[in-house]
C-alpha positions in Angstrom: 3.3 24.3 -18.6 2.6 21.4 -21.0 1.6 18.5 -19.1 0.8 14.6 -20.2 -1.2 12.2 -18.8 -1.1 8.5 -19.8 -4.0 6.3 -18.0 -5.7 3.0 -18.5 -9.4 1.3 -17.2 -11.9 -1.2 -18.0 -14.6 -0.4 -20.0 -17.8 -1.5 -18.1 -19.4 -5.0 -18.7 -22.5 -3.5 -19.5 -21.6 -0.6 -21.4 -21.9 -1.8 -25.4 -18.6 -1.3 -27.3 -20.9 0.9 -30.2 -21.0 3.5 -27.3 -16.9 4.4 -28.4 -17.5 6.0 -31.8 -19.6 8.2 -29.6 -17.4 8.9 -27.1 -14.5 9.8 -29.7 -16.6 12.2 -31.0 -17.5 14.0 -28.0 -13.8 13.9 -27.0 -12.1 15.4 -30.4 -14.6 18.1 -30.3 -13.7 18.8 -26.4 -9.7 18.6 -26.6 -10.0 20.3 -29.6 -11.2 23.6 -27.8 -9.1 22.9 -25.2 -5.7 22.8 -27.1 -5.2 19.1 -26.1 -4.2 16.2 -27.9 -5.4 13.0 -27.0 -4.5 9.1 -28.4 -6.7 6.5 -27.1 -6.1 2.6 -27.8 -8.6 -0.3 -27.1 -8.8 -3.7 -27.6 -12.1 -4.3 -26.7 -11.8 -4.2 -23.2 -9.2 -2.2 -22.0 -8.5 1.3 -22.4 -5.4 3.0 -22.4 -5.3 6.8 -23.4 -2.4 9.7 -23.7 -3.6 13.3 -22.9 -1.2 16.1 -23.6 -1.3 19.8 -23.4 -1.7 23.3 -21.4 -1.7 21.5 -17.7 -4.9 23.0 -16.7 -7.2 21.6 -19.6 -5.7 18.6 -19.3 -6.1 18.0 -15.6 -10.0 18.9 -16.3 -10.3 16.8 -19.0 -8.8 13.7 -16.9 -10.8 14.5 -13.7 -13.7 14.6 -15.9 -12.7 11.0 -18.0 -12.2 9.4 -13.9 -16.1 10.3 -13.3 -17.4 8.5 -16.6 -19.1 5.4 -15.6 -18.7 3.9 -18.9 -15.2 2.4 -17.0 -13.6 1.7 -14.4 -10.5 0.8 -12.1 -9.0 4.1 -13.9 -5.1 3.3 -12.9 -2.8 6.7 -13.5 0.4 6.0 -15.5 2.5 9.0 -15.9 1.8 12.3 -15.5 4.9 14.1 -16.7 5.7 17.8 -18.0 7.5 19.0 -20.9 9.1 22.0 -22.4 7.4 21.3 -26.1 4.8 19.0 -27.9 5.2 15.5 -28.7 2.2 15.5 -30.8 0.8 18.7 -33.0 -3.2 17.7 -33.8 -5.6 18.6 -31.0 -8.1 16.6 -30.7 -9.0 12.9 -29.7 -7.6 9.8 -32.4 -9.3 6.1 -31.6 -6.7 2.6 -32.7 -8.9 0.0 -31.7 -6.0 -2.5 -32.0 -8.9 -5.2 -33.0 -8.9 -4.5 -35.9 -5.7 -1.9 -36.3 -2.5 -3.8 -36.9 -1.0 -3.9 -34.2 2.6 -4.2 -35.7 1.7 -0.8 -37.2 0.4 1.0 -33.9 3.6 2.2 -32.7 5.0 4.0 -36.0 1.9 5.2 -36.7 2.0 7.3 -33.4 5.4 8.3 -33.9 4.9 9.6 -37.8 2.3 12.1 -35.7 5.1 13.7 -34.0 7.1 15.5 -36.5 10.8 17.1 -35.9 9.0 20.0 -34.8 7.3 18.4 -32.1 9.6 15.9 -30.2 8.8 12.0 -30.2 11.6 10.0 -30.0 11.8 5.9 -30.1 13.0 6.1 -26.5 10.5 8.9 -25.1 8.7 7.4 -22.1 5.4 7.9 -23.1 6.0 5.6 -26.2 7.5 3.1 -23.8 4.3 3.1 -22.4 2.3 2.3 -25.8 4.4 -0.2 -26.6 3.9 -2.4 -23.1 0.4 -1.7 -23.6 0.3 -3.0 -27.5 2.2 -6.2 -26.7 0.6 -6.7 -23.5 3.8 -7.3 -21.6 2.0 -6.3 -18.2 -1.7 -7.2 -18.8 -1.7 -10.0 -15.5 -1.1 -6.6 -13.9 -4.2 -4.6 -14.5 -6.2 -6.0 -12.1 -10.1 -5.4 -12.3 -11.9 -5.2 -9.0 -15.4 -4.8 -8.4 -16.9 -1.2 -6.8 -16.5 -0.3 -3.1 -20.3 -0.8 -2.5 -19.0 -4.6 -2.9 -18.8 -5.0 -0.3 -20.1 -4.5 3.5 -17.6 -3.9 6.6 -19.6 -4.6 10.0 -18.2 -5.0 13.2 -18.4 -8.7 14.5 -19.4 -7.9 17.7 -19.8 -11.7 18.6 -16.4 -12.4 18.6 -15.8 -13.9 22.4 -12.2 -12.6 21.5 -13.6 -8.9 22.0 -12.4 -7.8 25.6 -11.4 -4.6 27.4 -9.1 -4.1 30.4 -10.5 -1.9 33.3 -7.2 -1.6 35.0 -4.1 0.4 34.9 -0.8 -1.6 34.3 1.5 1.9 34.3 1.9 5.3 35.3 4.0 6.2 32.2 2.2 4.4 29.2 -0.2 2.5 27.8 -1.0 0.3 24.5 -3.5 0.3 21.7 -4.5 -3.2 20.5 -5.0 -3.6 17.0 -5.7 -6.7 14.9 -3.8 -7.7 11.3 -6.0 -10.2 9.8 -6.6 -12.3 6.8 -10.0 -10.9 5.7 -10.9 -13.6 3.0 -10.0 -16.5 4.9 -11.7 -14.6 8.3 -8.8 -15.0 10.7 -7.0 -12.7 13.1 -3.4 -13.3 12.2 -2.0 -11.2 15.6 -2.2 -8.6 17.4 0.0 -5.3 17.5 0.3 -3.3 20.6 0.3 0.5 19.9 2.4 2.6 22.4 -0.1 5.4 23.7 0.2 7.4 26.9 -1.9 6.9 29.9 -5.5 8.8 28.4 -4.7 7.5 25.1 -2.8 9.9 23.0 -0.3 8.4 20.1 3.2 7.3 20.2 4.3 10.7 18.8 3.2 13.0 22.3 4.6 9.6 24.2 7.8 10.3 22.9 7.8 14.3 23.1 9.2 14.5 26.6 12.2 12.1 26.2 15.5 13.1 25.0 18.8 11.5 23.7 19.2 7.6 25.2 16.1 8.0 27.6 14.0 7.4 24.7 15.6 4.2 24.3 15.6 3.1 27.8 11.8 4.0 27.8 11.4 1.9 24.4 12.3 -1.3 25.9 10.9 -1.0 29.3 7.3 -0.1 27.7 7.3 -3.5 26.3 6.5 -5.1 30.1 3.7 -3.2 29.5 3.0 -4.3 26.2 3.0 -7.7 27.6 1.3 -7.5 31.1 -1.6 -5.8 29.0 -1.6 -8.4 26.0 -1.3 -11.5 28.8 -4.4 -9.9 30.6 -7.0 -9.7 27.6 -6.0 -13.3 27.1 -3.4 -13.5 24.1 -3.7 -17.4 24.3 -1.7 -18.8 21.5 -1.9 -15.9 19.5 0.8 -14.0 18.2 1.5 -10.2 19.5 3.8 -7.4 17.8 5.3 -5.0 19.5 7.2 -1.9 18.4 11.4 -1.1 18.7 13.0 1.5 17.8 15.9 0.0 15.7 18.6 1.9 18.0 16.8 0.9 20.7 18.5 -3.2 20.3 22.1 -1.3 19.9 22.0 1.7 22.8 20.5 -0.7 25.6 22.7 -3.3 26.7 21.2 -6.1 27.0 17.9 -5.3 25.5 17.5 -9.0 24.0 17.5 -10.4 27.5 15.3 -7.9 29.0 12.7 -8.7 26.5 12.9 -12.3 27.1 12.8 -12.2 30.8 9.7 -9.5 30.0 8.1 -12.6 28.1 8.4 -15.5 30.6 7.6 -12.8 33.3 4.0 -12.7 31.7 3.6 -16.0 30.8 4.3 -16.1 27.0 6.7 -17.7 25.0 9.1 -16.3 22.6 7.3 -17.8 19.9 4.4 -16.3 19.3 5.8 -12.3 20.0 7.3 -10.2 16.8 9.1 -7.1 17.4 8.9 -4.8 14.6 11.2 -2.3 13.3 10.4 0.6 11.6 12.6 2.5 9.0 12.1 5.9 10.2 15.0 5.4 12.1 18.8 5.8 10.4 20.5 2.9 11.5 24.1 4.1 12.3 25.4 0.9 14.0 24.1 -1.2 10.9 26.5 -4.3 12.5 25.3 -3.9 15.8 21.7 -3.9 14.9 22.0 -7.1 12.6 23.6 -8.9 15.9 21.3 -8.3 18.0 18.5 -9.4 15.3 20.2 -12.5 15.1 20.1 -12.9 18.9 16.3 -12.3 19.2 15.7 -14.7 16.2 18.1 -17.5 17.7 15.7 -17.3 21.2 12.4 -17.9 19.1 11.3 -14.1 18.9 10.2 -13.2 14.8 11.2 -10.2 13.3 9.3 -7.9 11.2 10.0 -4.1 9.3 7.3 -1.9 9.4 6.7 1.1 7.0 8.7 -0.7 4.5 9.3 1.7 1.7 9.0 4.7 3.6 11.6 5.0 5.7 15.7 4.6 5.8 17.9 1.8 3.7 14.4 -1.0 3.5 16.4 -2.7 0.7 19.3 -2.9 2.4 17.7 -4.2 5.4 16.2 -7.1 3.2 19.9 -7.9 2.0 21.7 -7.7 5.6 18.9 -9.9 7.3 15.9 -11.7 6.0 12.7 -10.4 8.4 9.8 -12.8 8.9 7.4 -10.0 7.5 7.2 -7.4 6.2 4.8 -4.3 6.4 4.1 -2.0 3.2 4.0 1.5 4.0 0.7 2.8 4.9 2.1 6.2 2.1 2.8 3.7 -0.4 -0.1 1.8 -0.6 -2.9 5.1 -0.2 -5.2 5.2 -3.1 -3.1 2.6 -4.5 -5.8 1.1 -6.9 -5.3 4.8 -8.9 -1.8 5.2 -9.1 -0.1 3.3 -11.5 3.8 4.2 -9.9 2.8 2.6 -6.5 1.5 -0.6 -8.1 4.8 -0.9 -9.8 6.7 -0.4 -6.5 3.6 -2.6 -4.4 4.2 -5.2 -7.6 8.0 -5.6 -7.3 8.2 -5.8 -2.9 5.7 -8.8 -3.4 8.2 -10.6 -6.1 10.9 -10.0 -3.9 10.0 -11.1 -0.5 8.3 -14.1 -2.5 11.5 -15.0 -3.8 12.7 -14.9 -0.1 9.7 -16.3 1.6 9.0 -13.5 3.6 5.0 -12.7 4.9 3.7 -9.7 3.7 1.2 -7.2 5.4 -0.5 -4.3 4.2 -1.1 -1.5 7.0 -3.2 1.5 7.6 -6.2 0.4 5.1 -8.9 2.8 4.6 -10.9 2.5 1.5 -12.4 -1.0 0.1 -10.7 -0.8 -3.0 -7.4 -0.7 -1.6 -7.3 -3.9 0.1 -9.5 -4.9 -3.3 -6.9 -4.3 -5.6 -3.6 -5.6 -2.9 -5.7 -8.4 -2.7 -5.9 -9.3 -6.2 -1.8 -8.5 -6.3 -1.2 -11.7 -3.8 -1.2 -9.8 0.1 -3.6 -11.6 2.3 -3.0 -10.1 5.7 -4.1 -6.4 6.3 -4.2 -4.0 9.1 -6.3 -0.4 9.6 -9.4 1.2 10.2 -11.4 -0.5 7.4 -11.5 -3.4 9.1 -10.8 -2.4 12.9 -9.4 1.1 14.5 -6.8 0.7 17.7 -8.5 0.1 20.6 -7.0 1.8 23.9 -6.5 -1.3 26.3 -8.8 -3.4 24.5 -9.5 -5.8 21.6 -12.0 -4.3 19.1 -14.2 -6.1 17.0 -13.0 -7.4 13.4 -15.1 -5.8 11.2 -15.3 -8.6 7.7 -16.0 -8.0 4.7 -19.5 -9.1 3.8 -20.4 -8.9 -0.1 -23.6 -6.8 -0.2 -25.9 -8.9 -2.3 -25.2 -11.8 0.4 -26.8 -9.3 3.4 
């Protein structure tokens, strides 16, 4: 199988530009063996390099160029298959577009691909060169700093941190967990995490319910949701709760409920946000936008969670305008590497921008995930980096501290 791989990084601040001749070198001599062919570009600070060949070698070759520490923020582009070559020379070929031409670039790379081996003007990996000559997406290759940046440690003197030492149901209980604004060290809200009594997650909650009983049992965990939330001393601050989107169309009544759920516990509609995930197909599209209309006309905000991983997102966007939205946890893994999910993380932002909606970032694990969403213009964030669920309780925030001020 002939594979190509198209990347892009930052050459290290400290790493001298002299070192590329070198590295060329090394490289021809390596892809050479290995029946690959490589074309690398630089202008002076950014890399961006094609690999193509037996899928194997070139796999190794890349795993070995994500290791160098000569660069950095190594962002994946492409990595496509093909039936034949688009280039015939192994080896490794260097146009440092400093002092290459850059109006040149392009037909130089395509005169290396002959009728035998297939390069055509529209061939996707060309596309690629040519954004990357005219710099058509440079604002978009964010550089962020290492994960040993920065230092994550619980702030255990938050007087928010509290646990409840009381049971509020027989059937269910709720996870707290905060979304947060970490540069700006704020606790945006809290969600509330269906669990069951010792603490297992929503899926083995919902194992033993079938057809509209999981519905029913949907809404009327949310008294719980409150009772618990009202308890550890919500204040003023904002909770989101969890619906299933069918939940709003099979229960009659279900805006009511919720409301009478709220002044029951002594919070306002204001400051609660049901969310809806996508994992749900929602058949009664009508229905569901009426009764999101309802809870929006009593005060209640409205949220999609898992955007992009789930049923119709977009169409949701068009049919009603959410208050927030919150990226996919599948989308956004590993996110400062993959060059696809950027694109799709890049365009959600421009669009709920355009429309004013708030955007979250959920189930962050690694520094340099939040790090490079960050840089892209999300400020809220939820997951274990900075805080794990806690099981009738509000955990500590851990904030990002930057090492060298520790």
């Amino acid at each position: 199988m002939l594979t190509t791989i198209i990347y892009r990084s930052h050459l290290r601040d400290h790493v001298p530009v002299t070192v590329l001749e070198d590295m060329v070198v090394a490289a021809n001599e390596k892809n050479s063996k290995a029946g690959v062919s490589g074309i690398l570009l630089f202008n002076g600070k950014l890399f961006f390099q094609l690999l193509e060949g037996p899928d194997e070698s070139v796999r190794a070759i890349y795993q070995t160029i994500c290791a160098d520490e000569r660069h950095h923020n190594v962002v994946e582009l492409l990595c496509d298959y093909s039936p034949a070559r688009r280039f015939g020379k192994t080896g490794m070929e260097l146009f440092d577009l400093r002092t290459y031409d850059r109006r040149e670039v392009l037909q130089t790379v395509m005169d290396k691909g002959t009728t035998r081996f297939q390069l055509i003007y529209n061939d996707r990996a060309l596309q690629f060169f040519r954004t990357f000559v005219e710099e058509s997406e440079i604002e978009n290759y964010f550089e962020i700093p290492p994960a040993d940046y920065w230092e994550f440690i619980p702030d255990t003197s938050d007087a928010s941190v509290r646990t409840l030492h009381t049971r509020y149901s027989e059937t269910c209980s709720f996870a707290f967990q905060p979304i947060i604004d970490p540069m700006a060290r704020e606790r945006v809200t809290l969600e509330a995490l269906i669990r069951t009594p010792s603490g297992e997650p929503a899926q083995r909650w919902f194992e033993g319910l079938q057809g509209d009983e999981i519905y029913a049992a949907d809404l009327k965990s949310k008294s719980v949701a409150f009772a618990m939330a009202s308890a550890l001393g919500l204040g003023e601050q904002s909770l989101s709760v969890n619906l299933l989107p069918m939940t709003l169309v099979n229960v009659p009544d279900a805006v009511n409920y919720l409301l009478q759920e709220i002044a029951a516990n002594g919070l306002v509609p204001e400051q609660i946000v049901v969310e809806f995930t996508e994992n749900e197909v929602i058949s009664r599209l009508d229905d569901f936008t009426g009764s999101v209309r309802e809870l929006k006309a009593a005060g209640i905000g409205v949220a999609i969670d898992h955007f992009g991983g789930g049923f119709g997102g977009l169409l949701l966007l068009a049919q009603f305008q959410p208050d927030r939205i919150k990226i996919n946890r599948d989308l956004i893994r590993d996110i400062h590497k993959s060059g696809p999910r950027q694109a799709i993380v890049l365009a959600i932002i421009k669009c709920c921008t355009t429309l004013e909606i708030l955007i979250s970032a959920v189930g962050i694990e690694k520094a340099e995930e939040w790090m490079w969403l960050e840089s892209a213009g999300v400020s809220q964030f939820q997951g274990h980096l900075f805080a794990r669920p806690e099981l009738a309780g509000i955990p500590a925030i851990a904030w990002p501290e930057r090492t060298e001020d520790i």
